[in-house]
C-alpha positions as CSV (number, residue, x, y, z in Angstrom):
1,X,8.8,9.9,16.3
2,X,12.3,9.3,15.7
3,X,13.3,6.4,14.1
4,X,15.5,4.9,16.9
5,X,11.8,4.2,18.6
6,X,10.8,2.6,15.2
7,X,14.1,0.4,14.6
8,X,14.1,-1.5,17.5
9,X,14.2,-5.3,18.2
10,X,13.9,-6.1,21.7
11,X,10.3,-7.1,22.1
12,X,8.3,-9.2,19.4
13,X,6.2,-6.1,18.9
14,X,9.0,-3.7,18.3
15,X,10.1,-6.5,16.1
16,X,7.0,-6.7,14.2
17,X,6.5,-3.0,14.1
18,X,10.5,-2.1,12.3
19,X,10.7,-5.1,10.1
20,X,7.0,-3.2,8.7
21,X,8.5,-0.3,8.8
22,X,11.6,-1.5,6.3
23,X,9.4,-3.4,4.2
24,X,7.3,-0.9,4.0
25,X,10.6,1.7,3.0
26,X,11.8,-1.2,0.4
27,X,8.2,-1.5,-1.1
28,X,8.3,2.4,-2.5
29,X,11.6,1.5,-3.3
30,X,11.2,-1.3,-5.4
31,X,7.6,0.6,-6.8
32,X,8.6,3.8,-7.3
33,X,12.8,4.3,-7.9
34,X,13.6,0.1,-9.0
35,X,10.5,-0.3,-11.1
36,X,10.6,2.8,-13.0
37,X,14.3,2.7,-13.7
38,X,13.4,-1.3,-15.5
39,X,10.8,0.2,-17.4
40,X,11.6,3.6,-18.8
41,X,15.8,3.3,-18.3
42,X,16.5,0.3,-19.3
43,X,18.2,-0.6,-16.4
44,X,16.7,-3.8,-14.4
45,X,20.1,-3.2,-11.8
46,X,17.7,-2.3,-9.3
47,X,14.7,-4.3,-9.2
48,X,17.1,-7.2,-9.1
49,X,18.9,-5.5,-5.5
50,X,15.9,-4.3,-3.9
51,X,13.3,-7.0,-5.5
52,X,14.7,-10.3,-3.1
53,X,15.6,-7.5,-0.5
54,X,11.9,-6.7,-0.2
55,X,10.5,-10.1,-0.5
56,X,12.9,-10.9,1.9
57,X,11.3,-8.4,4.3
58,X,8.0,-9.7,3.1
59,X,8.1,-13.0,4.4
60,X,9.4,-11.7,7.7
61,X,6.9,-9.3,8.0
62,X,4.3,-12.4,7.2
63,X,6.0,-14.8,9.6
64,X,6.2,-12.1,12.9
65,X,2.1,-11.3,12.1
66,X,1.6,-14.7,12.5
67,X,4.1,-15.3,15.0
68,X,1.7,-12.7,17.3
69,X,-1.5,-14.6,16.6
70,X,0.1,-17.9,17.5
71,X,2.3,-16.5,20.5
72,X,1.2,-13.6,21.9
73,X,-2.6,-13.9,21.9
74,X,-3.2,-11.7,18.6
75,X,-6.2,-12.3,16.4
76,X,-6.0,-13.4,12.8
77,X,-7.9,-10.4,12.1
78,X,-5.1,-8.1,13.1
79,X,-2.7,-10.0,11.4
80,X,-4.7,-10.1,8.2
81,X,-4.8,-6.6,8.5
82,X,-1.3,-6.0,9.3
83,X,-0.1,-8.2,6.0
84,X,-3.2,-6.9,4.1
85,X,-1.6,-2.8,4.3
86,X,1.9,-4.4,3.1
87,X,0.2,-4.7,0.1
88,X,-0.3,-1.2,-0.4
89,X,2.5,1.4,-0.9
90,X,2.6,3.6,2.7
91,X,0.7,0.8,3.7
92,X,2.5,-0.1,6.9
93,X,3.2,3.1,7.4
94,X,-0.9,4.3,8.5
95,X,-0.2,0.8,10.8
96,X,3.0,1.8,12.7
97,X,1.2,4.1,14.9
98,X,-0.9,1.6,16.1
99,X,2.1,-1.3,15.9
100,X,3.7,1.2,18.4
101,X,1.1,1.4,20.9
102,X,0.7,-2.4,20.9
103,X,4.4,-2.6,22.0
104,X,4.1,0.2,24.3
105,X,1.3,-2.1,26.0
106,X,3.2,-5.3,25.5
107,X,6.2,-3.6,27.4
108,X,3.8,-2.7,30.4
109,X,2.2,-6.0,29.9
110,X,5.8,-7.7,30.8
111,X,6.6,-5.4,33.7
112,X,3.4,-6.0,35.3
């Protein structure tokens, strides 16, 4: 899947489905490059870039999931879910597969 079908914006889904995708991206980041640079470098430069940056991307990610329970009919369940694997590093990354084909039938949902 190329990541021009990931990063897009123009639906809530897609919305939902690339901000997880980032978050997900500045997660490893921040766990495995910014964290390990603090603790065995010295050198807390990148925690401090990429730590707002991905809690940042956190709340969004929060805010859209429940954005979709509240305005598009999704159940708290999936939401849970959906914030519950952005816990985990490559977490949201097992969900975009599925965050893709609910905005695949969100699309044909609006045509038809």
């Amino acid at each position: 899947m190329s990541l021009s079908r990931i990063l897009r914006f123009d639906t809530p889904t897609a919305r939902l489905r690339a901000v997880a995708f980032l978050e997900g991206l500045s997660f490893i980041a921040l766990v495995f490059v910014a964290v390990p640079m603090k603790h065995f470098a010295g050198d807390p430069l990148l925690v401090r870039v990429i730590g707002p940056i991905h809690g940042v991307l956190f709340i969004a990610l929060a805010y859209l999931a429940w954005d979709s329970v509240s305005e598009h009919g999704k159940s708290w369940g999936w939401a849970g879910r959906i914030v519950g694997f952005s816990l985990l590093p490559f977490g949201t990354f097992f969900l975009d597969r599925r965050l893709g084909e609910d905005d695949e039938a969100f699309r044909r949902a609006q045509q038809g």
